[in-house]
Structure formats: C-alpha cells, structure tokens
Steps between C-alpha positions, in 0.01 A plus 500: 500500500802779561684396161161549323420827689885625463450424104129684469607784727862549365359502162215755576724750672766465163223590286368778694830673603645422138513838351682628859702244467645588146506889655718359782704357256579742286537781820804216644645524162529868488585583893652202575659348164554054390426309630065573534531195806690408763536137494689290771453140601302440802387189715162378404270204615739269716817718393502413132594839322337737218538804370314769666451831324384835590566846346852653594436756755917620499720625254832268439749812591835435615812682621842596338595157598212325355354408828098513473428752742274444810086438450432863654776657219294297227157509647337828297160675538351303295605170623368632843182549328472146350586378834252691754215357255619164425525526156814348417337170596271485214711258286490255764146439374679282169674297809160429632380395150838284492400349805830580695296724747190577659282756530529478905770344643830601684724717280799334331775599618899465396638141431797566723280487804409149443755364725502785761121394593393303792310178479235687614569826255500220207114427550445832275596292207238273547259655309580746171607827569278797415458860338329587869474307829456480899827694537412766238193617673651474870792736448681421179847637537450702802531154689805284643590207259377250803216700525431461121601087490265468833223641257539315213524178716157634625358470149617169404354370780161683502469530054164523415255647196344763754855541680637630138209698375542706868841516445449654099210719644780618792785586212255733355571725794799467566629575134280828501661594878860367316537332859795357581691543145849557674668376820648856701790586391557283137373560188338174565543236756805363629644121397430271711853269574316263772433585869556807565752625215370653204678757208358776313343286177484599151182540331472596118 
C-alpha cells in the first residue's frame, strides 16, 4: 500500500509542480551554474546505495589554492532561498518513482556513517528512507544527531498509513515556518563521527 501511494502521489505532485520545476532549473543554471543537481550516493533500504538528487543550493568556488571553500562562502541568496522552502528536494520525487525512497521515511543520510551507527542507530535502515519523516517535523536540523536517530527509530517502530499522512500534513508547516533548516552556527548541520564527535559536513 506505501509503494502504490509513493508511486500515485510522487507522480501527482511531478505533474503539478512541473512547470516550477523546469523554472527551478533553469534559475540553478543561471545563479548557480552545471551541474542543475547535486547527486551523491546515499544509504537506502537496508544500506544498499542510490543516487539521490536535489537541486544544488552552493556555488563550486574555491580558493587560490583550489581548495573548495567552506558551505557558508558557497551558500548564496538564492541557495538560502531554495533551502528555507524545501525546494531543492523536488528531484527526489524521480527517486521515489525509482523506488530507492519513500515519501515518509527517515532521511538518507551519508554512506560513511554506516559503520559509525549503533545497533540500535542501524534500525533507521529498516525501512526506505524518505523526502520527509518523524525527525523532519520534530526539529529537523535544529536537533542533536541522537536526538534525530532516537526519532527515526520512533518511526520504524510505530510506521503506519495515518502515522505518514500526519507526518506530510505536519511538513506543510514546517516548510512555510522554514523550521529548523540550519543547526546554530553552520550553514547546515554538523557531521556526525559517532558518539559525541561530529565535523562541519558538506552539503551541495
């Protein structure tokens, strides 16, 4: 029943948001230059990795030394804008389609953390990650990485039809407050390196 609502809902919203999309588009190309997406490999259902694209929200500046400079250096206006409403995530609605994500489901994160995680922090790839989830509506990035795991653990444990449509109805909200978009004092949220040790991370 999620896969068929993921595929009907995914495709409605494409449809729909179409002709922003292609204005999105063409707005990255001109403030933000190639590529259109970001695209990294992430950990999907049980760990197995896809591609996961969203619209670049940073320019790919670098120093005299060729160093790319630091997320807040490459973040611009408009990236910030894409950001506070979400709307870099609309190409994750083709990984949807593809079936490497869900609608709901805890956010996929970086490969590398696989083997930082916890037996307990590895129950969030129990079920596919998702464009929204438990997390997203209960602080975002505003919250501790434990925090964050503790929530998506939550959800896998308590998934259900009515569970995800309150969490969709709930991201409505918080995208129009732009709640939780950036952890104090980084452009975005810090890296999480296991208990306790975490790294500014880069975002594109």
């Amino acid at each position: 029943m999620k896969r068929i609502f993921d595929v009907i809902f995914s495709l409605i919203l494409l449809i729909c948001l179409f002709p922003i999309i292609v204005i999105l588009a063409c707005f990255v190309k001109v403030k933000l230059g190639s590529p259109i997406l970001f695209k990294q490999v992430r950990p999907g259902l049980h760990g197995s990795s896809f591609y996961f694209y969203k619209f670049r929200t940073m320019t790919s500046e670098r120093d005299e030394n060729g160093v790319m400079l630091p997320d807040h250096q490459r973040l611009t206006y408009f990236g910030k804008f894409l950001r506070k409403y979400s709307l870099d995530e609309f190409p994750q609605l083709f990984n949807v389609l593809k079936g490497d994500i869900s609608i709901v489901g805890p956010r996929p994160l970086l490969m590398e953390y696989l083997p930082l995680y916890t037996d307990e922090q590895k129950k969030r790839h129990d079920v596919k990650p998702g464009i929204t989830g438990w997390a997203q509506i209960n602080g975002r990035n505003s919250i501790s990485w434990e925090e964050k795991f503790e929530l998506d653990i939550w959800y896998v444990q308590n998934q259900s039809f009515l569970l995800d449509m309150k969490i969709l109805i709930l991201t409505v909200g918080k995208v129009l407050k732009s709640e939780g978009i950036n952890q104090q004092g980084n452009a975005t949220i810090e890296k999480f390196k296991g208990s306790n040790m975490t790294v500014r991370e880069e975002h594109g």
